[in-house]
N, C-alpha and C positions, 0 to 999 in steps of 0.2 A: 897881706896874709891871705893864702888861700880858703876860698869856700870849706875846702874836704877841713881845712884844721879847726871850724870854727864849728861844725854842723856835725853833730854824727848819726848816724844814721838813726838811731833811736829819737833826735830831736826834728823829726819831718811828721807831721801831722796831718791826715788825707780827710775831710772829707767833713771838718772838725763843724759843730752847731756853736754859732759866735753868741748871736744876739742884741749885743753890743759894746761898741768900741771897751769901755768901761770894764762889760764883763770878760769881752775876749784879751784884754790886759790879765785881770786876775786870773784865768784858765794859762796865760801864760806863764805865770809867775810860778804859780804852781806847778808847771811840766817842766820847767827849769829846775825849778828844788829837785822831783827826779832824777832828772841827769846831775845836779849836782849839791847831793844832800849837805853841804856845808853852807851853802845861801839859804835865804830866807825869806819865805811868799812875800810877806807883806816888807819888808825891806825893798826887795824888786818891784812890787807892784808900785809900790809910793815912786820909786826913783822914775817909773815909766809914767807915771800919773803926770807926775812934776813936769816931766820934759815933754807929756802933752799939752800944760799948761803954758808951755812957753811957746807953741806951734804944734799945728800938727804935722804928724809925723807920715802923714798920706801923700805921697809924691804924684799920685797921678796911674791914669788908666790901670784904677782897681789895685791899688800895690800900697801898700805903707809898712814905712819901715822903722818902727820903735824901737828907739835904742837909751841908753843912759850909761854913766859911770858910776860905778860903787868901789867903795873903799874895801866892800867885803870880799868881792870878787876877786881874786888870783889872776885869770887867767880869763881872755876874752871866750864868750861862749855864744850860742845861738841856736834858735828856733824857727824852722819855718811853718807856716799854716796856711792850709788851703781852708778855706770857708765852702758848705754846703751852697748858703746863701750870701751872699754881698751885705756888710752893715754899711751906717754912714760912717767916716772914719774924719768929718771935716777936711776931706782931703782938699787940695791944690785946685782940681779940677770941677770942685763939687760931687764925682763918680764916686757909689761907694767901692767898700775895698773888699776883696776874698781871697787876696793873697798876701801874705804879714813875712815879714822878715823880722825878727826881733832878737836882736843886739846888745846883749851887755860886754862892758868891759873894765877892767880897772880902773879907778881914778887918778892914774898916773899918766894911762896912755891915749893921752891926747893924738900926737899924731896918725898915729897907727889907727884909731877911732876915726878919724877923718878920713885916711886913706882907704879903709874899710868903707865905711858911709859911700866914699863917691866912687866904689867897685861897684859895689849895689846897685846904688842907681844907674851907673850904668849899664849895668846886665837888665836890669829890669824894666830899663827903657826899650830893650827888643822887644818888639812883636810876637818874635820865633818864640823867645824865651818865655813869656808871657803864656802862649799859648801849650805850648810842653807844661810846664806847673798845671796849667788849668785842669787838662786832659788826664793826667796821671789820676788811677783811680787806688792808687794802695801809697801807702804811707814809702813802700820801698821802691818804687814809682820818682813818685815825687822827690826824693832825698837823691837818687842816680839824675833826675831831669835836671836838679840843681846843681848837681856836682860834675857833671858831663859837660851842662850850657857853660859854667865858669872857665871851664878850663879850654873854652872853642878859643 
C-alpha cells in the first residue's frame, strides 16, 4: 500500500509538544478520531497502549512506529508526527524519538499490516529520509517530504 493512500495530508503533524510516549499515544488517538470520526480515542489509544506493552514500537535513530489492529477500523489509516522535542520511546537503540509514524489497520489485515510495517522501516532507515521529516517546518512540509521520499 502506498504512503499517499494511508496518510492524508491533514494526518502530518509539524512541530507537535509530545511530552511523553504515553501522552503522545493519546494526542494520537485523538487526531485520528479527526480524520476519522467513526473510531474511537480511547479504543485506539488502548489498542496502541497494548501493542506497546508487547515491545516497543521505537525502531531506532529517533523514528517509532505505533501501529495495532482493530476490529473498528474499516480501512487502514495513519499519522505522522514530528516532535518539537525528542521523548523516550524505549526504543531499540535507547535514542529518543521525534519522528512517529502511527498505523492502524483492520483486524483482518494481517498481511498487508506487515507488508506496510516493513515499507516503513525501510524508508525510515534512510538518513536522506530522516533528515527531510526533520527539516520540514509546516505540517504541508512534512506530509509532501513523506509522500515524495516513498515514492523515490
Amino acid at each position: 500500500m502506498l504512503i499517499s493512500e494511508l496518510l492524508a495530508p491533514s494526518g502530518a503533524l509539524c512541530a507537535l509538544e509530545g511530552g511523553s510516549k504515553k501522552r503522545i499515544l493519546e494526542i494520537a488517538s485523538q487526531e485520528i478520531v479527526k480524520l476519522h470520526p467513526g473510531l474511537e480515542a480511547e479504543t485506539i489509544f488502548a489498542g496502541l497502549l497494548g501493542r506497546e506493552r508487547l515491545g516497543s514500537t521505537g525502531i531506532g535513530d529517533g523514528v517509532a512506529i505505533p501501529h495495532c489492529r482493530l476490529d473498528e477500523c474499516q480501512k487502514a489509516t495513519a499519522l505522522l508526527i514530528q516532535l518539537i522535542e525528542p521523548i523516550d520511546f524505549d526504543a531499540v537503540d535507547g535514542k529518543p524519538v521525534d519522528l512517529l509514524f502511527v498505523l492502524l489497520v483492520p483486524s483482518e489485515a494481517c498481511d498487508q499490516h506487515l507488508q506496510t510495517l516493513a515499507r516503513l522501516a525501510e524508508l525510515f532507515s534512510q538518513a536522506r529520509v530522516r533528515e527531510k521529516l526533520r527539516s520540514a517546518t509546516t505540517a504541508e512540509a512534512l506530509y509532501n517530504a513523506m509522500t515524495e521520499s516513498s515514492q523515490e
